[in-house]
N, C-alpha and C positions, 0 to 999 in steps of 0.2 A: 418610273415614268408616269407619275402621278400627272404633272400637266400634262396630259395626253387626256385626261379624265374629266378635266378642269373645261379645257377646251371645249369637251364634248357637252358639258353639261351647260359651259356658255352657250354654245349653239341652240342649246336647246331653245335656252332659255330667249335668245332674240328671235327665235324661230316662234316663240307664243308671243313676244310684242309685237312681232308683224301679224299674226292672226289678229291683235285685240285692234290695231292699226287699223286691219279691214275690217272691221266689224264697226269700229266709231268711222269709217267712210261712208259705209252700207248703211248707218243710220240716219245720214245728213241728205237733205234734199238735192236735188242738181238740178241744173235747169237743162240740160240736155243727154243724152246717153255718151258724148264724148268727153265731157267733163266728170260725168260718171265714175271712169274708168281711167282720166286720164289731169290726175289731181294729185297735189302733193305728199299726201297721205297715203293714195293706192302707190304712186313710183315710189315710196320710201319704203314701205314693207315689202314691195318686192325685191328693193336694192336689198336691204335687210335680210331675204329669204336669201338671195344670192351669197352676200359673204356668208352666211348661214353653212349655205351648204361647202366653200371652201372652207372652213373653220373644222367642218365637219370630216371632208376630205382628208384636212389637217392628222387632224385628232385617230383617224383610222390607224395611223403610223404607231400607234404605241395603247391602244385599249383592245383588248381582247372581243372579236368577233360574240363571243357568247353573253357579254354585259351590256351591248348594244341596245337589245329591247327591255332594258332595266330602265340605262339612262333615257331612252326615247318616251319612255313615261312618264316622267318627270313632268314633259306639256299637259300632262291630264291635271299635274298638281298646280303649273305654272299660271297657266291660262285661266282659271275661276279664281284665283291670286288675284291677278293681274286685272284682271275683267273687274272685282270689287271696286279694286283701286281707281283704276283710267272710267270705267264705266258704269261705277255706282251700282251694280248687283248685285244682291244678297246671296251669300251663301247660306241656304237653310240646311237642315239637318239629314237631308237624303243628300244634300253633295256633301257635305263633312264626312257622313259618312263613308261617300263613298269614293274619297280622295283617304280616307283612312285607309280601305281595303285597297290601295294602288298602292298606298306605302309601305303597307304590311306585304302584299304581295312582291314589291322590289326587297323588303329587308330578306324575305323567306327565300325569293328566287337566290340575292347575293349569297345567302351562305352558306346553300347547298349548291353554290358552282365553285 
């Protein structure tokens, strides 16, 4: 039941493009608080957070409850990714580092469960 796994870590994974979504809306000016909040960028990440969380729903059918806050880490890795890319951030060497210790941490958790 590997795509069960796939699923789960797609999820994840559109679940940190709607976060970087809101963050380049958060950075743009608006001319009022209703456009703010109500622009093509904020409804599309949240549409995104939606399938998200069906995908995720999905995905429960076949990945084991205890590998769950493995895969959900993965947005620790996805989103400073993601954020270079779409948002021009630098990752310097305290977040290298410390998207190393999230990965070490999921390799160590996988193979003592």
């Amino acid at each position: 039941m590997v795509k069960y796994y796939f699923v789960f870590v797609f999820a994840v994974f559109i679940t940190s493009w709607a976060q970087v979504l809101l963050k380049v809306s958060a950075d743009k000016e608006h001319k009022n608080v209703l456009s703010e909040y109500l622009n093509l960028k904020v409804i599309s990440a949240y549409s995104i957070s939606v399938i998200s969380i069906a995908l995720t729903l999905y995905a429960y059918r076949g990945v084991e409850l205890r590998f769950t806050p493995m895969l959900d880490a993965l947005a620790y890795v996805f989103v400073p990714i993601l954020s270079m890319f779409v948002l021009r951030e630098k990752l310097n060497g305290t977040k290298i580092i410390g998207i190393g210790i999230i990965v070490f941490g999921m390799v160590l958790f996988g193979a003592f469960h």
